[in-house]
ZALUMGU-779923 format. One record per atom (N, C-alpha, C, O): x, y, z. Coordinates in steps of 0.001 Angstrom, whole numbers, padded with zeros to 6 digits, always signed. Example, Ala and Ser with C-alpha at 12.3 -4.5 7.8 and 13.67 -1.06 7.14 Angstrom:
REM ZALUMGU-779923
+013190-005690+007800+012300-004500+007800+013200-003300+007800+014236-003319+008465+012850-002250+007080+013670-001060+007140+012900+000030+007870+013409+001138+008039
//
This chain:
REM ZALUMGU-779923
-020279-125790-027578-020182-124622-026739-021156-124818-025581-022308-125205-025778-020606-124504-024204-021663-124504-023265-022275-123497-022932-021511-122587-022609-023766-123155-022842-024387-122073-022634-025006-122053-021454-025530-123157-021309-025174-121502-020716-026601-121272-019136-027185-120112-019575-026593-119081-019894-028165-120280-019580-029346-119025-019819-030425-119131-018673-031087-120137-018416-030489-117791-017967-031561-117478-017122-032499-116869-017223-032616-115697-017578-033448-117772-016849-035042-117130-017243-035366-116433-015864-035148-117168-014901-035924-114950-015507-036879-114750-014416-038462-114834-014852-038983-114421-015888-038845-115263-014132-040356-115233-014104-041329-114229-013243-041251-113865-012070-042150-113962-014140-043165-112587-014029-044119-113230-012926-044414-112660-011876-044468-114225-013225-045503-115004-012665-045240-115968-011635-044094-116395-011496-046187-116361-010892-045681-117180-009787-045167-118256-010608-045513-118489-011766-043846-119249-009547-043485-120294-010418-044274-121098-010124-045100-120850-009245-044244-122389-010829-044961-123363-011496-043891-124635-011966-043082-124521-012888-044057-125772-011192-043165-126605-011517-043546-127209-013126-042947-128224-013483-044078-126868-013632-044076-127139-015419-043062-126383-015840-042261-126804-016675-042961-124790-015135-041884-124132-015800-040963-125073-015913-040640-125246-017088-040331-125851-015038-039167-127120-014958-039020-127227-016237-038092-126890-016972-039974-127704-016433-040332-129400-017373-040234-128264-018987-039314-128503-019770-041108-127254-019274-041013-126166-020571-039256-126224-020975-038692-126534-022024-038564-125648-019243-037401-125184-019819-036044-126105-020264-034997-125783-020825-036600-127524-019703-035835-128490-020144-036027-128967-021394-035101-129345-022113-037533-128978-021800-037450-129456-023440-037318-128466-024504-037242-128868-025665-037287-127345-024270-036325-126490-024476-034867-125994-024790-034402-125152-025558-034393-126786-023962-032826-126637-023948-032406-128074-024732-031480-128296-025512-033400-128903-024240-032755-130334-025205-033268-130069-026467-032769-130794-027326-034343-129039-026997-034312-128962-028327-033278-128415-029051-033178-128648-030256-032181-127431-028223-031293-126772-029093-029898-128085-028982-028965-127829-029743-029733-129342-028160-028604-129957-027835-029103-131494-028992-030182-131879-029444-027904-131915-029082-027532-133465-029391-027503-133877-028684-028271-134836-028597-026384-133489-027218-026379-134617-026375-027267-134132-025039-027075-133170-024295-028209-135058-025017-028944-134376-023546-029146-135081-022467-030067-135301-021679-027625-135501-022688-027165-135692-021067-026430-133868-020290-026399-133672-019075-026044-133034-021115-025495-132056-021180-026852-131149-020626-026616-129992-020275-028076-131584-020554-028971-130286-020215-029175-130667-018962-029195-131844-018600-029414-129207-017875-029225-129210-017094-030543-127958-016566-030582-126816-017023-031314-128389-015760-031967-127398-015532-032798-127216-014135-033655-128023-013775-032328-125717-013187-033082-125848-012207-033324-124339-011633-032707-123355-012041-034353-124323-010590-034496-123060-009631-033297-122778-008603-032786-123536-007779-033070-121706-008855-032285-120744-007889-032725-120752-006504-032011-121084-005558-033842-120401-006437-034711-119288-005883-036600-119361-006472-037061-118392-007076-037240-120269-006258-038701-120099-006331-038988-119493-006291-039837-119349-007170-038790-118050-005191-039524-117452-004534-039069-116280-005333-039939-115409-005358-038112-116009-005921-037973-114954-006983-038211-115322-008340-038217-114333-009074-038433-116530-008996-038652-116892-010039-037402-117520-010705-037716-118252-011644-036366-117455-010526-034869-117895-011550-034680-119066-011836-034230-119904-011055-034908-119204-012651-034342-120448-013262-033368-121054-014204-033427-120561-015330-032862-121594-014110-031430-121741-015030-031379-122713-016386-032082-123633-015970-031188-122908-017066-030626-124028-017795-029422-124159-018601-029151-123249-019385-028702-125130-018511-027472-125115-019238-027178-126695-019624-027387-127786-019095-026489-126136-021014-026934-127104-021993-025592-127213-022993-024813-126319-022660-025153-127858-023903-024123-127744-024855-024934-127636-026073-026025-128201-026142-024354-126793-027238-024789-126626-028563-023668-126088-029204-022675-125393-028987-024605-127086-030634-023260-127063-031662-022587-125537-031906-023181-124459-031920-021111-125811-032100-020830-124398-032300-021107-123526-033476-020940-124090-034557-021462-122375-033516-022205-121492-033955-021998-119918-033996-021849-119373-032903-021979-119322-034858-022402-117483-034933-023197-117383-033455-024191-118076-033238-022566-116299-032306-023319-116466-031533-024524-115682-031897-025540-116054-031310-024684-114572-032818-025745-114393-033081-026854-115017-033506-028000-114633-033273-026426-116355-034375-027705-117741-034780-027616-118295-033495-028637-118971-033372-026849-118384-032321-027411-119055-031175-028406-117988-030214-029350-118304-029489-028006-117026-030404-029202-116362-029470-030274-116274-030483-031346-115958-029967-030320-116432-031608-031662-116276-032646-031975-117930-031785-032748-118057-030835-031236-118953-032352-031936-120328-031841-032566-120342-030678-033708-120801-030644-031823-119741-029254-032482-119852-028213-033852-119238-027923-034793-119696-027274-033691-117872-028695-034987-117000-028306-036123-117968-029242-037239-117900-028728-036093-118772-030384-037276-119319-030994-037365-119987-030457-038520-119984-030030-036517-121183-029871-036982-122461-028957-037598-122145-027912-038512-122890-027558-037285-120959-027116-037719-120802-025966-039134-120235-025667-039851-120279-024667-039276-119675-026925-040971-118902-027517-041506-120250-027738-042709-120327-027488-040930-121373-028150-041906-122313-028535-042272-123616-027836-043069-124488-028181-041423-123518-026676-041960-124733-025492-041843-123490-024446-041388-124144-023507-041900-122608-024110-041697-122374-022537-043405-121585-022850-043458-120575-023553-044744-122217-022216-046333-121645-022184-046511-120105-022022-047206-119352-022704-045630-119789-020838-045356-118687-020342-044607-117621-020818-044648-116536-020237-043883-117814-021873-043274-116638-022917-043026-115399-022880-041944-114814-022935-044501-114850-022743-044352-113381-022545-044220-112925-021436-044114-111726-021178-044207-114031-020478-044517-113837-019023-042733-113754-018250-042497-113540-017060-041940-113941-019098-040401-114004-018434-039257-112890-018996-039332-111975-019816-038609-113202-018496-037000-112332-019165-036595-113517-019157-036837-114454-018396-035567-113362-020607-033919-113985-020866-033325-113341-020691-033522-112166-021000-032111-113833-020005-030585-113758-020183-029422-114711-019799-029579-115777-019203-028359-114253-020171-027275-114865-020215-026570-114407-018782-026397-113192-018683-026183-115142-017770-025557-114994-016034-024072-114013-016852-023445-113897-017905-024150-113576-015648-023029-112340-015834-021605-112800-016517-020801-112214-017242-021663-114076-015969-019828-114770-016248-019752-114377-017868-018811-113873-018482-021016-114766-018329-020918-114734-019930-020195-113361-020952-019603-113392-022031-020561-112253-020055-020132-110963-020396-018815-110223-019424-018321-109100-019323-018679-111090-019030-017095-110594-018434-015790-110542-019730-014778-109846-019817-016409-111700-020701-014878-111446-021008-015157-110789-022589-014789-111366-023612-015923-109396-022571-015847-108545-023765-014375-107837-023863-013876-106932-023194-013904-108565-024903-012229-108316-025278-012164-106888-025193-013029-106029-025363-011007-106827-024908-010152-105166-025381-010190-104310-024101-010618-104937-023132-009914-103277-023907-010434-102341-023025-010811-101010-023941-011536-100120-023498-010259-100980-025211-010668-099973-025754-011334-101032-026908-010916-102190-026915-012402-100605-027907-012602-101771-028823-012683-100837-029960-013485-099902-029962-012135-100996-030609-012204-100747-031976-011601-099073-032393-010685-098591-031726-012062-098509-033237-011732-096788-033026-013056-096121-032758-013349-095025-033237-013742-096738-032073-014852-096049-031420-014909-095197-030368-015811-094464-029962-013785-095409-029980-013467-094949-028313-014415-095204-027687-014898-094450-026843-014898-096442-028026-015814-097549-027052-014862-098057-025774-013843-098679-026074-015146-097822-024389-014180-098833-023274-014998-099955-023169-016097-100174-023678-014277-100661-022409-014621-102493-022534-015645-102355-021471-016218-103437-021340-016118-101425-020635-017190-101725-019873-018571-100794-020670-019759-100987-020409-018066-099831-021618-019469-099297-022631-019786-100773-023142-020865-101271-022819-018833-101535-023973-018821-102236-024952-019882-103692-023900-020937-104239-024221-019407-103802-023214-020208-104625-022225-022002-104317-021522-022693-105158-020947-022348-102955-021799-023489-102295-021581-024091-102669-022843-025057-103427-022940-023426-102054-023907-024301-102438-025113-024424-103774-025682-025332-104084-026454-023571-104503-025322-023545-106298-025660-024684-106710-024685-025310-107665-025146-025202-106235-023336-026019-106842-022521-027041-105855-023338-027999-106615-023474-027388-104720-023914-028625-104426-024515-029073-105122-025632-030021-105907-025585-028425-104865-026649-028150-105951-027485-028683-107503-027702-029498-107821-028568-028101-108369-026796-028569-109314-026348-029964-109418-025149-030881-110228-025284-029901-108791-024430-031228-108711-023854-032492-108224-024541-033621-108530-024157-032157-107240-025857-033486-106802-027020-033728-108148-027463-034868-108612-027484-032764-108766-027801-033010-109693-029084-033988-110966-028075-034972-111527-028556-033553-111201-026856-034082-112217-026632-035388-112071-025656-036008-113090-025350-035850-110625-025111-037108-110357-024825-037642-109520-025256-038485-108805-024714-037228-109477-026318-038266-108416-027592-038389-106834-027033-039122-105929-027431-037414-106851-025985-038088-105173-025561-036547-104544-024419-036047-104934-023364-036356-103746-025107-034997-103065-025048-035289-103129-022836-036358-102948-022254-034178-103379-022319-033805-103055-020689-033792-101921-019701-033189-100905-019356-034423-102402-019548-034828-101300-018170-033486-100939-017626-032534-101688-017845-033343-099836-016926-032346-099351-016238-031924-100199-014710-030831-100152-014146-033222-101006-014245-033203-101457-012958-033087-102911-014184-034156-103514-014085-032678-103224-014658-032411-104509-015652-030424-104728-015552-029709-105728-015501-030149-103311-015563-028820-103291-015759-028264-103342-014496-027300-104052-014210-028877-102569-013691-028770-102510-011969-028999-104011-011531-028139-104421-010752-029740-104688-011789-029626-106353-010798-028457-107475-011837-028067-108564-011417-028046-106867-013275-026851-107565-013754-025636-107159-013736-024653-107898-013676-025622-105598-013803-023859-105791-013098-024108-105101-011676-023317-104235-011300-025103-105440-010948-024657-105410-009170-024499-103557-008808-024285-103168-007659-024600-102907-009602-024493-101654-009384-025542-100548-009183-026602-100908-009695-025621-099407-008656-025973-098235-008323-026787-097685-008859-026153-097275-009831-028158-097195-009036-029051-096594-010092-028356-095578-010852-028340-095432-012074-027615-094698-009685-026695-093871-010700-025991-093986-011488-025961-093355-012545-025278-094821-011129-024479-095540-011821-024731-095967-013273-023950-095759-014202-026195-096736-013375-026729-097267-014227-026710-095969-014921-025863-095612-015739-027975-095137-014414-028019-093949-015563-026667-092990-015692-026758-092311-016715-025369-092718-014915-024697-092147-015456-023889-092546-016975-023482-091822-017883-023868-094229-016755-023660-095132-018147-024468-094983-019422-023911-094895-020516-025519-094961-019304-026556-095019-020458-026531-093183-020921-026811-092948-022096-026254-092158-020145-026141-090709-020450-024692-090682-021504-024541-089957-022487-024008-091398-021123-022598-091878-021754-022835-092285-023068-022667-091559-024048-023273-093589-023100-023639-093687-024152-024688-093089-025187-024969-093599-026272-025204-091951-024673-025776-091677-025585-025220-090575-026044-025400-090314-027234-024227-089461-025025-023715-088619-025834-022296-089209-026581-021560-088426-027183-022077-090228-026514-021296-090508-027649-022091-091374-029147-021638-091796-030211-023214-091343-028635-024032-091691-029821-024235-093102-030230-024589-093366-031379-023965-094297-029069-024318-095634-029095-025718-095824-029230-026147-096713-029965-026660-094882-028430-027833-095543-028305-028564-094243-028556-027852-093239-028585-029728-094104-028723-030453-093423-028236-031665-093482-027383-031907-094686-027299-032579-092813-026690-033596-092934-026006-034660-091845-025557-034346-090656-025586-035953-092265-025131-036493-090841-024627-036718-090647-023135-037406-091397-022442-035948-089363-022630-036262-089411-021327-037322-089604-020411-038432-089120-020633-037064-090301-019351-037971-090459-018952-039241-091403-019301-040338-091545-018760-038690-091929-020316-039802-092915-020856-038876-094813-020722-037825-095245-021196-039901-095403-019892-039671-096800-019695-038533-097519-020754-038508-096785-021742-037824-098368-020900-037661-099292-022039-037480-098638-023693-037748-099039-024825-036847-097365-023066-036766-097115-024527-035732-096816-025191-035730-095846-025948-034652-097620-025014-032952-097779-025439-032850-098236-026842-032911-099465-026830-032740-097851-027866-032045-097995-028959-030831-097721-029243-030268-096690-028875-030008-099148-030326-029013-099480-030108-028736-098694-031198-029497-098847-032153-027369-097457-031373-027650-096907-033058-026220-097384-033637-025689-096514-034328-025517-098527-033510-024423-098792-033976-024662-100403-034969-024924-101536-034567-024552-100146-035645-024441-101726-036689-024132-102843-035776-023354-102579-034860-024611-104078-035860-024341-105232-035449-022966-105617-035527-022587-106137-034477-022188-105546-036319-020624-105607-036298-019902-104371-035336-018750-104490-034917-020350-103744-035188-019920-102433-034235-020460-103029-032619-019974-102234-031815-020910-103633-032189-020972-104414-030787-020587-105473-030986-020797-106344-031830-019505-105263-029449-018377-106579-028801-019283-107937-029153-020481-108100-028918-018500-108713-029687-019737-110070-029361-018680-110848-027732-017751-110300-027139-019182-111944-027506-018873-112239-025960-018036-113497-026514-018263-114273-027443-016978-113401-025587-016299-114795-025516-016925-115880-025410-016310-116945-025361
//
């Protein structure tokens, strides 16, 4: 399976970041001619890597990535993970399940979801705003959504504080 995962960085970059996020990505691959890793953008921090790994539960691959990446990248606490948008385009269905979940809720909570698991700390609202390209309102008219249908909960007005209240089998996993 091919993966790209993007790191932003908190901190100024640092061409070691390079070098962390490549032995990194060749720790999760066999073949590492397949890893691939570079800056976007210095000056905002992005950095990319993409890599092939064996196929897998994508949930044991985002468990694999988030430990490898805690354990060569120095800077750790100092970044966000995620997965580039292409990855979450194709959350099946438009309705999913009998949740009366739509395929773009189901896509909010697959990017919370996955963004908890792999920076330890549930997404900011301006988190959701620079990944799907949209509107602050926007953002929060979504997350008000989901909570009166009872996906998540949170406390107003308070930073980072999205909890997911649906079972792990109850969120879309990603193509």
């Amino acid at each position: 399976m091919n993966v790209t995962v993007e790191i932003l960085l908190y901190t100024q970059f640092n061409p070691n970041d390079l070098k962390d996020m490549f032995d990194a990505a060749e720790s999760l691959t066999n073949d590492s001619d397949s890893v691939h890793v570079y800056e976007l953008d210095s000056k905002k921090g992005r950095i990319f890597a993409e890599f092939t790994i064996d196929n897998a539960a994508q949930r044991t691959v985002v468990d694999k990535i988030a430990q490898k990446f805690k354990t060569y990248i120095s800077n750790y606490d100092d970044i966000s993970i995620s997965f580039p948008k292409e990855a979450f385009k194709s959350v099946k269905a438009t309705k999913l399940s009998n949740t009366g979940m739509t395929k773009k809720q189901g896509k909010y909570l697959s990017f919370i979801h996955y963004y908890t698991k792999l920076n330890k700390t549930p997404p900011a609202e301006s988190d959701f705003q620079k990944y799907f390209n949209v509107s602050p309102p926007s953002v929060h008219s979504m997350i008000l959504k989901l909570e009166e249908k009872g996906f998540i909960s949170r406390i107003p007005n308070s930073p980072r504080s999205i909890k997911l209240l649906l079972k792990r089998s109850e969120i879309p996993d990603l193509d």
